[in-house]
N, C-alpha and C positions, 0 to 999 in steps of 0.2 A: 388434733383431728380424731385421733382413735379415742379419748376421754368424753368427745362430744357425740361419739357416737356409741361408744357405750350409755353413756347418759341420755342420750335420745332413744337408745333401746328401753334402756329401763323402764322410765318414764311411758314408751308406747306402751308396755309390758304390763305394769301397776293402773292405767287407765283402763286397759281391755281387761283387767281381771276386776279391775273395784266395779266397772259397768255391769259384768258377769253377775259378781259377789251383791250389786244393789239392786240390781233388776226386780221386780217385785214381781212373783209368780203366784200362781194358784193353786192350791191344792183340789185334791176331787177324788180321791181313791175309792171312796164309795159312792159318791153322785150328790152330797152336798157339801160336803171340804169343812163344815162350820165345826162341828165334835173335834175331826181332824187336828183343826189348828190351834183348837181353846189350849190345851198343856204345851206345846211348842211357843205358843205365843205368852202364856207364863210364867214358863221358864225363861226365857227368851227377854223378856222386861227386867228380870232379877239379873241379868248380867252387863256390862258396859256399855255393850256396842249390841241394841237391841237388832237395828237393821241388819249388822252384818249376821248375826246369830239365826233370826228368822231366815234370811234367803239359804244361808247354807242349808240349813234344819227344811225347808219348806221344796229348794230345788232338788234335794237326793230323795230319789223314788224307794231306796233303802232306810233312810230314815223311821223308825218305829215314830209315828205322833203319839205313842202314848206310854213310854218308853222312857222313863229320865235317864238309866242308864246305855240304852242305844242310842238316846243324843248325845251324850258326853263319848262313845265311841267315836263317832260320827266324827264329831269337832274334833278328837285326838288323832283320826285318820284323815281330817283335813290339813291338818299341821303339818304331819307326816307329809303328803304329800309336797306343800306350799316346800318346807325346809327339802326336799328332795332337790326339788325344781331349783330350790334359791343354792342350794351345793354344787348342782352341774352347770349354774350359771356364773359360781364365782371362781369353780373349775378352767371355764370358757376362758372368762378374763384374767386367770393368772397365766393362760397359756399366750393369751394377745397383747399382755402389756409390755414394755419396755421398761416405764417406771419403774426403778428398784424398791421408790418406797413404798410404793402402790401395792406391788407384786408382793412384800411384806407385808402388810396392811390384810391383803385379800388371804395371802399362807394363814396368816392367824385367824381368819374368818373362815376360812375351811376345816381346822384346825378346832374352832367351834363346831359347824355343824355337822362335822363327822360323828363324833357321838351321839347328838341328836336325834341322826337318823338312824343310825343303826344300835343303838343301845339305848335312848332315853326314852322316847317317842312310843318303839315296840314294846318298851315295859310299861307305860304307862299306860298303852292298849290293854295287855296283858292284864295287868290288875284291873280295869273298869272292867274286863268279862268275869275276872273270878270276884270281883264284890270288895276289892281290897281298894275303899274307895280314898283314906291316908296314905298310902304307897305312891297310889295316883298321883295326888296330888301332889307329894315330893318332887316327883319326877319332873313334872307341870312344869314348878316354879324353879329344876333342874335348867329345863330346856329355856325357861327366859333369863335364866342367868346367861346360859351362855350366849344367846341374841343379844340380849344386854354388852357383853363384852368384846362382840363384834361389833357391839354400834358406836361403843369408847373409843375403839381404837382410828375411828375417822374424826371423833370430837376434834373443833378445830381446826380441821382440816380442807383443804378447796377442794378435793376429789372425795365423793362418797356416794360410791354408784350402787351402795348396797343400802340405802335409808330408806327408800320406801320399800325396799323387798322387807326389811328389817322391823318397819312399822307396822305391815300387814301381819309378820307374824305375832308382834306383841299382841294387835287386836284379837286374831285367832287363839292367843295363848288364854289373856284376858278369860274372854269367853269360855273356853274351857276348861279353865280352874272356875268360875263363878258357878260352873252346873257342875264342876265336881264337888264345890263346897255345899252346893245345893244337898249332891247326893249323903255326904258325909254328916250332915245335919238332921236327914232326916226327910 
């Protein structure tokens, strides 16, 4: 019962955020949105997951459109966030399960994104404002490693209430090494 209803959380959870995340908004900060969106929308092509890159870049009213380095902030403080959210939500369920092996499973997935958020994430903000766009990028494919090795530990497995929270963050990561690569190139 509690497995399905975690997994019917989740699941609610991953749908209200992807409809959020796909939503397609408008821009208009000066009164025709078209300048606005031309560098958001090209940089935006050069990475995996174009829709999901534009909505973020296109919904935050802090977003610089013309900014490659404030959109790769942007994207690293969306991460930041998502991995926040997906730590006090695996917090939740190590405190509601029973399961031993579950309750292992999730220890090690917190275990992951503890660093992430408090040490991988902050630096790799950190270096996208002072210009240290290789740092970044370490950091990046830091923090998908370790998404990475919370999402092994369910390979296999009938329970894994943490795969679409896990999948959102690779697209978010994705995307934000692609516009740090952008920036490290030039």
């Amino acid at each position: 019962m509690r497995s399905s209803l975690f997994g019917s959380f989740s699941i609610l959870h991953i749908l209200i955020l992807s409809c959020i995340l796909l939503t397609p908004t408008t821009l208009s900060s000066d009164g025709d949105g078209d300048d606005d969106g031309d560098l958001v929308d090209q940089i935006c092509r050069k990475t995996p997951f174009y829709d999901l890159c534009s909505s973020i870049l296109h919904s935050n009213p802090m977003a610089p459109k013309s900014d490659p380095k404030g959109m790769a902030l942007i994207m690293v403080n969306n991460i930041q966030e998502n991995a926040t959210e997906t730590l006090s939500y695996i917090e939740e369920l190590i405190k509601q399960t029973s399961d031993e092996q579950l309750e292992q499973q999730l220890d090690f997935c917190a275990e992951s994104y503890i660093p992430v958020v408090k040490y991988i994430l902050p630096q790799a903000a950190d270096a996208i404002s002072q210009g240290r766009f290789g740092f970044a990028s370490y950091c990046i494919v830091d923090a998908q490693k370790e998404v990475n090795a919370c999402d092994k530990k369910f390979s296999g497995s009938s329970q894994a209430p943490l795969s679409d929270r896990n999948d959102i963050m690779q697209k978010l990561v994705d995307v934000a090494a692609a516009i740090v690569k952008l920036l490290l190139n030039g």
